[in-house]
N, C-alpha and C positions, 0 to 999 in steps of 0.2 A: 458438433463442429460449429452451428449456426449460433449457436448459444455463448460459445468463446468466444467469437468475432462479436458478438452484441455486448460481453461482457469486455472486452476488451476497449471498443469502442466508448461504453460509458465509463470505462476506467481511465481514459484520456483524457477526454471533459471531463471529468471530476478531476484531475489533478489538474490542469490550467485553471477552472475557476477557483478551485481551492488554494493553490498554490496564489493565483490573481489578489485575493484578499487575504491571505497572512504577506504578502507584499507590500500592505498599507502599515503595520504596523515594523516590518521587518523591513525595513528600506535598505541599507545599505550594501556594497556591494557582496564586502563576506553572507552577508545574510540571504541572499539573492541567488545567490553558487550553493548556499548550503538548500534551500527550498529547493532549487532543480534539483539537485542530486538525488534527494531526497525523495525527490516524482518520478525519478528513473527507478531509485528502488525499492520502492511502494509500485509500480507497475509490473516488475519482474516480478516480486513475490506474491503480489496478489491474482495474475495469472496463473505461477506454479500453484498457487493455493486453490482457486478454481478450478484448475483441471486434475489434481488430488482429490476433490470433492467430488466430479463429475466421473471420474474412474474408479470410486470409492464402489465396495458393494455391499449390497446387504439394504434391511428397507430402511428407509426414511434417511438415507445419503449421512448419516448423524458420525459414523467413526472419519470419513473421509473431512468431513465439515471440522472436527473438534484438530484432526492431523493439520489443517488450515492453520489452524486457532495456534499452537504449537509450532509451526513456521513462523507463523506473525510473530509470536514472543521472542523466538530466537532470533529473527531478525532486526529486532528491535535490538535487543539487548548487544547484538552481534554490531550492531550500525553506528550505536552509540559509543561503543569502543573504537572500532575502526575509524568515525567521523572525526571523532574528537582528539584522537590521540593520533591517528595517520594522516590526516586527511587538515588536520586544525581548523576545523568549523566550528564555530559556536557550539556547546552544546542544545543550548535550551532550542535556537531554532531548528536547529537539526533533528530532536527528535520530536518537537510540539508537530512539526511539517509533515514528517513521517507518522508519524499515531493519527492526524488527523488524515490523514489520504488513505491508512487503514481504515477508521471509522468509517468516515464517508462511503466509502465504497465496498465495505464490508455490508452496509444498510441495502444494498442493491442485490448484494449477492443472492439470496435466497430465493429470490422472484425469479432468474434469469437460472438457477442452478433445477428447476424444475422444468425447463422448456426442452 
């Protein structure tokens, strides 16, 4: 539990300061609404993806980690339709926003999924 609350926590600050500086190149207001969104679901998906990881068993947490890895893709792929076609966000900043708030905070995961 102490582990999701820490993982959670830096997956917050990593999406303001990331979301912070694609804000410099992505200014306008559609562009702006599509970054939040974007950090709302990049946050949902990458807790459901850590705590699939963290319930995972077997040694070295590796089938629950790659089930991660397979959320992220469908969510991606899933966001990009929904964004762009329901939602009428740009596409480009909607998913650069999104893969990067993956990224990012996908680099943290492994430290924090061993605590």
């Amino acid at each position: 539990m102490r582990a999701t609350i820490w993982f959670s926590a830096a997956l917050v600050v990593i999406v303001l300061v990331v979301g912070r500086l694609l804000a410099i190149p992505f200014s306008s207001s559609v562009d702006l609404r599509a970054i939040e969104t974007s950090g709302v679901v990049a946050i949902v998906v990458q807790v459901c993806a850590f705590l699939l990881a963290r319930r995972s068993t077997g040694p070295g947490l590796g089938s629950g980690w790659a089930l991660g890895i397979g959320l992220r893709f469908v969510a991606v792929v899933s966001y990009g339709a929904v964004a762009v076609r329901v939602l009428g966000m740009p596409a480009p900043v909607a998913l650069i926003s999104l893969v990067s708030f993956f990224f990012v905070s996908t680099l943290i995961e492994p430290k924090l999924l061993t605590i």
